[in-house]
N, C-alpha and C positions, 0 to 999 in steps of 0.2 A: 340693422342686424349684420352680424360678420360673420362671414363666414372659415371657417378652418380645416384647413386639410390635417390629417393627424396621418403622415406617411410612415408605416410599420407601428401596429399597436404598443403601447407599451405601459408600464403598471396603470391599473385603475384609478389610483391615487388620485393623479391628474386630470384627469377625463373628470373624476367628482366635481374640481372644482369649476371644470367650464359646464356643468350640467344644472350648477347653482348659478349663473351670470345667463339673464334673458337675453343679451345681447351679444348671444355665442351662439351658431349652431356649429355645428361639428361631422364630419365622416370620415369614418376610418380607409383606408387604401392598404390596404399588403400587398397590395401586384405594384410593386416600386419599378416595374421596368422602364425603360427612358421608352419605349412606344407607350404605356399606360399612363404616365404621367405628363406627355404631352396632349394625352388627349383629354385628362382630367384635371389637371391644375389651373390651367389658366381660369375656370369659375371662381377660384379660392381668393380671400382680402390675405392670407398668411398659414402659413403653416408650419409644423414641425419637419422632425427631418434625424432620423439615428445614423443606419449605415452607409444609404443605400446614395447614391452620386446627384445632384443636380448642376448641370452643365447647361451653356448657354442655350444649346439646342432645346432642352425643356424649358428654359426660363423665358425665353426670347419673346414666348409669345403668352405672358403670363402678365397682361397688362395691369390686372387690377392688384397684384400680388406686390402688397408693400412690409410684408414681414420674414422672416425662416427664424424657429425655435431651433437650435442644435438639443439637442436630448444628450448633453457632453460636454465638453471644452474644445475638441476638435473641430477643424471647420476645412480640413483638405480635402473633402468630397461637394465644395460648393465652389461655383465660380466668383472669386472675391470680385476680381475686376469687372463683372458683368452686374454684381449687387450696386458695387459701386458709382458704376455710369448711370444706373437707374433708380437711383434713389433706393434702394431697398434695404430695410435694416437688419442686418443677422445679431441674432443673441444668442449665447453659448450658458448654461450653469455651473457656474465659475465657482461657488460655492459651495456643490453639492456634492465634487466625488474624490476631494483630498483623501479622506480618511483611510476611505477604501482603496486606493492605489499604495496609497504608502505601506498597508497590511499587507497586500498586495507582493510590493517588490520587497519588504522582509520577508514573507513566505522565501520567497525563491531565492535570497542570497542564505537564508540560516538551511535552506532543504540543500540546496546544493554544495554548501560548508558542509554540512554535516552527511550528506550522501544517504537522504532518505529515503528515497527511492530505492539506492542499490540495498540498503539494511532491509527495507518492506520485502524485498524482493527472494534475499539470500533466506530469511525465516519463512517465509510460504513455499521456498526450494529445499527447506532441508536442509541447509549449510548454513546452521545456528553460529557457530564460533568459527568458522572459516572464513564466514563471510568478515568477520570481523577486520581479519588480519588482511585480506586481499583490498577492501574499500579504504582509499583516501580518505580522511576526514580533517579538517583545521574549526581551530576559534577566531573568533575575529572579533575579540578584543583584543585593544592595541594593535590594532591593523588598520591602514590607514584605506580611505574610499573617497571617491574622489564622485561628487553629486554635480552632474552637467543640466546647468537651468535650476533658478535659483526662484523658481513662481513658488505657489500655493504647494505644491506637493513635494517638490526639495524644502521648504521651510518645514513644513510637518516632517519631513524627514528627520530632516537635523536633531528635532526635541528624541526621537525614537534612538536614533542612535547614537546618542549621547549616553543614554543607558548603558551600552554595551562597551563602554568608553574606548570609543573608535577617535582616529585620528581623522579630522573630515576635514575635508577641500573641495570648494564651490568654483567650479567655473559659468559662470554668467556674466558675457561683459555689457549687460545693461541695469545691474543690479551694483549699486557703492556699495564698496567697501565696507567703511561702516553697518549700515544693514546686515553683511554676512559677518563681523566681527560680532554685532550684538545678539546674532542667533548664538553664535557659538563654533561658527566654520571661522576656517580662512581662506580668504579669496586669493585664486589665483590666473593668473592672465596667458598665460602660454599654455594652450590644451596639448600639444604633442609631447610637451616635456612633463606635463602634469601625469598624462596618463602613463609613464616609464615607471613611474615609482607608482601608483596605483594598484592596492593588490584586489579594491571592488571598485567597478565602474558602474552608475546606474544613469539612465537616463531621461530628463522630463522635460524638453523642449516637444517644440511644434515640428511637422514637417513642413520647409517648404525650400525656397531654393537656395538657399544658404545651407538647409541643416542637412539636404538629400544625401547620403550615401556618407555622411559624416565621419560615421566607422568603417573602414574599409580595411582591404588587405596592408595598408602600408601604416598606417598608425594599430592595426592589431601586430605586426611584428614586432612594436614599439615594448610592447604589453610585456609586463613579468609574466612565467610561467606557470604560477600560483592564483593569476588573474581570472575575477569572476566577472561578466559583463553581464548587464540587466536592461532587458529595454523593455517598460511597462508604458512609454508614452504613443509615438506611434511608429508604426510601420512606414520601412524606408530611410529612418535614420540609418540604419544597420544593413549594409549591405549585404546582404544574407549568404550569396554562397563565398565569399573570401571569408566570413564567417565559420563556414560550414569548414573552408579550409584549413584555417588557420587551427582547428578544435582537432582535427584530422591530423593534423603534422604537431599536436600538441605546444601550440604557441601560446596558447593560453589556456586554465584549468577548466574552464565551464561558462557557462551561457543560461541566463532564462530569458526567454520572447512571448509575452502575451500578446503580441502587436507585427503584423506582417505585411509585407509586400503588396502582395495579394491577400485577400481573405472573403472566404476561409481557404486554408494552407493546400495547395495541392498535393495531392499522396503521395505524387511523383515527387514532391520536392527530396531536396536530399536528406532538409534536415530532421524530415520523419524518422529516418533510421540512425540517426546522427544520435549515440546514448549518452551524449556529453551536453546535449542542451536540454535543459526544460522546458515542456512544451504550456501555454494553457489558450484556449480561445478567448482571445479578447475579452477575457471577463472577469477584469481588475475590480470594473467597476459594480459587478454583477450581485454585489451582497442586498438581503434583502431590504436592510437601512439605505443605502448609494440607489436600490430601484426607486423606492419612495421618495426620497429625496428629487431627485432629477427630474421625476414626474412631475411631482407637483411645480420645482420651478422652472421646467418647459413650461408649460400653460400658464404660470405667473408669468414671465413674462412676454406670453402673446397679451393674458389679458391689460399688463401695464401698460406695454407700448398703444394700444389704443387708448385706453383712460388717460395717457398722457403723463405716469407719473413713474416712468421707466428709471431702475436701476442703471448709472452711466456704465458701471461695474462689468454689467452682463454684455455689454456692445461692444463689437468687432469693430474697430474701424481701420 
């Protein structure tokens, strides 16, 4: 019998199906604090894992603990290098939440092209046809966008806006050529020069220490003035208050962040009152198809890595 920590509930879906395997039990934990999970994880054979941090300090003494489900793709709130020395295998569902980031990060570039927000806002004020004339708005066909990270969720990107026949450019330098040729981008190898001529910037890499603080004050002065930037992957790519600057001194036209620093966002932050970014909580992935989906394949593959007959797909290495 294995046992499984289920760290932050999440849809039912999944939980079904380890409810149907005898050789599952299961308990839920919502008190994710690093004192509560020190004192409750190390009973567990594996467990899942959403938002909330596991760091050597919890792990360390987590002897029997040979799996972590991500309930996501991201995996910067786990200590890689501590999995690593100890044998322990993390699996991410790499399959489950394209769809829904890519609906995602369209929401936020066609809202903030088209200044939704300020139109919703000017009709519930009364200033029906002023509002018109005072809101910014562009198309963005024939405009070109430049897609950073060319995984799962830049390649569904591509089919998406091709529709709107955008001029697209993939920076990813682990992804050939070819590949972004036969999506239908063209790859390009110089990100500071790429993003001058970029009039949307969206991005879908990992954090970690290469990609940390990626966009900053000095390649955003790079940025045309008509420029939209989009970070639906994770928080930290985006150094947020040169960010916050750059949208202030009008260096570039707008911003959406699903994905933060810290989270959730402090009120204090600046760019709560900043009316040039769009704001949403981390819930790209939060549609009720992307909840189902993730569910189930968290708990698929706890239950594969024991059965032995684990998707290589799903694995962190």
């Amino acid at each position: 019998m294995y046992k499984i920590a289920i760290i932050e509930e999440f849809h039912k879906a999944g939980l079904e199906l380890l409810d149907k395997h005898k050789d599952f039990n299961y308990e839920i934990i919502n008190d994710a604090s690093e004192e509560n999970l020190i004192k409750k994880l190390p009973e567990f054979d594996g467990c899942t894992l959403r938002l909330s941090k596991l760091n050597s300090k919890i792990l360390q003494n987590c002897k029997k603990l040979k799996v972590i489900s991500r309930h996501g793709v991201g995996y910067d709130n786990v200590d890689i290098d501590f999995l690593k020395k100890n044998n322990i295998t993390l699996l991410i569902t790499s399959n489950a939440n394209h769809v829904a980031v890519v609906e995602h990060t369209m929401y936020m570039i066609l809202s903030i092209a088209k200044g939704i927000v300020s139109h919703d806002k000017a009709v519930r004020d009364g200033s029906f046809k002023k509002g018109i004339s005072k809101i910014e708005t562009f198309e963005i066909s024939n405009k070109e966008i430049l897609i950073i990270g060319c995984g799962r969720v830049g390649k569904s990107l591509v089919k998406k806006l091709q529709s709107f026949n955008m001029n697209i450019k993939i920076y990813d330098p682990y992804v050939d050529t070819k590949i972004i040729t036969k999506l239908g981008g063209i790859k390009v190898d110089n990100l500071n020069e790429s993003i001058q001529n970029a009039d949307i910037i969206t991005l879908h890499i990992p954090l970690n220490k290469n990609t940390k603080n990626l966009i900053n004050i000095t390649n955003l002065s790079l940025m045309k003035k008509n420029t939209i930037l989009i970070n639906t992957s994770r928080g930290g790519i985006v150094n947020e208050k040169d960010l916050d600057v750059a949208l202030k001194k009008n260096m570039i036209f707008g911003a959406g962040l699903d994905v933060f620093e810290e989270e959730p966002l402090d009120q204090k932050s600046p760019l709560i009152k900043n009316k040039k970014i769009l704001l949403s909580p981390h819930s790209a992935t939060f549609t009720n198809e992307c909840k189902i989906r993730m569910s189930k394949l968290t708990i698929q593959n706890i239950i594969d890595f024991f059965e032995k007959k684990m998707d290589k797909s799903m694995v962190v290495t």
